[in-house]
C-alpha positions in Angstrom: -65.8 3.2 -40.6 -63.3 6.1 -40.5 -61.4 7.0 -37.0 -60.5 10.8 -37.1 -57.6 10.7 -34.1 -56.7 14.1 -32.5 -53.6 13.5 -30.2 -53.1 16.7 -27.7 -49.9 17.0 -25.5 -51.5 20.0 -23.0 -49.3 21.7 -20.2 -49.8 20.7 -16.5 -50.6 24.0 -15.8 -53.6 24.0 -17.4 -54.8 20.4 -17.7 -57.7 19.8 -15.6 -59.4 23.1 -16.9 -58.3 21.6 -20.4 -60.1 18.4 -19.4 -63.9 19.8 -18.1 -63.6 21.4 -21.3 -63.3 19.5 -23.7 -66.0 17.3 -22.4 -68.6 20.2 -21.3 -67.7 22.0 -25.0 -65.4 21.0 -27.4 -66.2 17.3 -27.8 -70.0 18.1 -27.6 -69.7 20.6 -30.0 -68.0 18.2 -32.7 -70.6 16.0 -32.6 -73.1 18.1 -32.5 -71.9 18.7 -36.0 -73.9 15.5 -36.9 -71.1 14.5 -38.9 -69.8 11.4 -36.6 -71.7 8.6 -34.3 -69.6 8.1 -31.6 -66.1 9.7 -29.6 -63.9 8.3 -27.2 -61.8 10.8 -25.0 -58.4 9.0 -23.9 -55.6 9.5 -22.2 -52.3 8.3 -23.3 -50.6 6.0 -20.8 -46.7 7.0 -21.9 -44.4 8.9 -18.9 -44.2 12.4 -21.1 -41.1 14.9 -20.6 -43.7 17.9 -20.2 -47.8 17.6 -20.3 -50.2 15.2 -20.4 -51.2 13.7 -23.7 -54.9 12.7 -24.9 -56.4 10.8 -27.7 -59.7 12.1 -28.9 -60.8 9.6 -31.8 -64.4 10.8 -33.6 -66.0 7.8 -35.6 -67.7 8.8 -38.6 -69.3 6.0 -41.4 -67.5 7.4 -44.2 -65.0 9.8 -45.7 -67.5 12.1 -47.1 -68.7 12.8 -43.5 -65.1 13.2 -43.1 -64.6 15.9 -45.5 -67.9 17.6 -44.9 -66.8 18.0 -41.0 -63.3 19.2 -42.7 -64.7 21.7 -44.9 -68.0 23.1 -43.0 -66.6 23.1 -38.9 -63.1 21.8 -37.9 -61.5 25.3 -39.0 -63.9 27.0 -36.4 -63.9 24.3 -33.9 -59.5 24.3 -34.3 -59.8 27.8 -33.9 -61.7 28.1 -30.6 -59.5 25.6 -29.1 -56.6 27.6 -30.1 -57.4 30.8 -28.9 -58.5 29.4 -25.4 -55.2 27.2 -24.8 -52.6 29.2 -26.9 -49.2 27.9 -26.7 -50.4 25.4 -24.1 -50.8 22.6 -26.4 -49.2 20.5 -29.1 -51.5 18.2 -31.2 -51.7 16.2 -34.5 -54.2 14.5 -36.1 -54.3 11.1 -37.5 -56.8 9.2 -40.0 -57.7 5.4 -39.5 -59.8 2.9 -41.4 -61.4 0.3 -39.7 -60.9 -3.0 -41.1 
């Protein structure tokens, strides 16, 4: 099982309306890509400088789904979060491996 891990640092100013969406539309979106079977929307539980930080981990069985997601929706998906919350965010992504 492969853990795709987004890690957001959003502003303050912006953080609950960051919140609702991400789970009314972004997260539903993803996996309505059919590419992962489960999500988990976390927040990070570090005192920050600035913002709020999140960890949004997508499980998918292998890294063909993976790469599929990759190459068919996370440049679209990345791209609508962007313009909505431009230059209110910082994020990174991480991959895991279950073992």
């Amino acid at each position: 099982m492969i853990i795709y891990n987004v890690t957001v640092n959003i502003e303050d100013d912006v953080r609950e309306e960051w919140v609702k969406w991400m789970k009314d539309v972004h997260i539903p979106d993803v996996m309505n890509t059919g590419k992962f079977v489960e999500h988990r929307f976390c927040k990070v539980l570090v005192q920050e400088e600035s913002g709020s930080t999140y960890s949004i981990q997508y499980l998918c069985e292998s890294m063909d789904a993976l790469k599929e997601y990759q190459d068919q929706h996370a440049a679209e998906l990345q791209r609508e979060h962007t313009e909505k919350f431009r230059n209110k965010f910082v994020a990174f992504r991480t991959l895991l491996e279950m073992v």
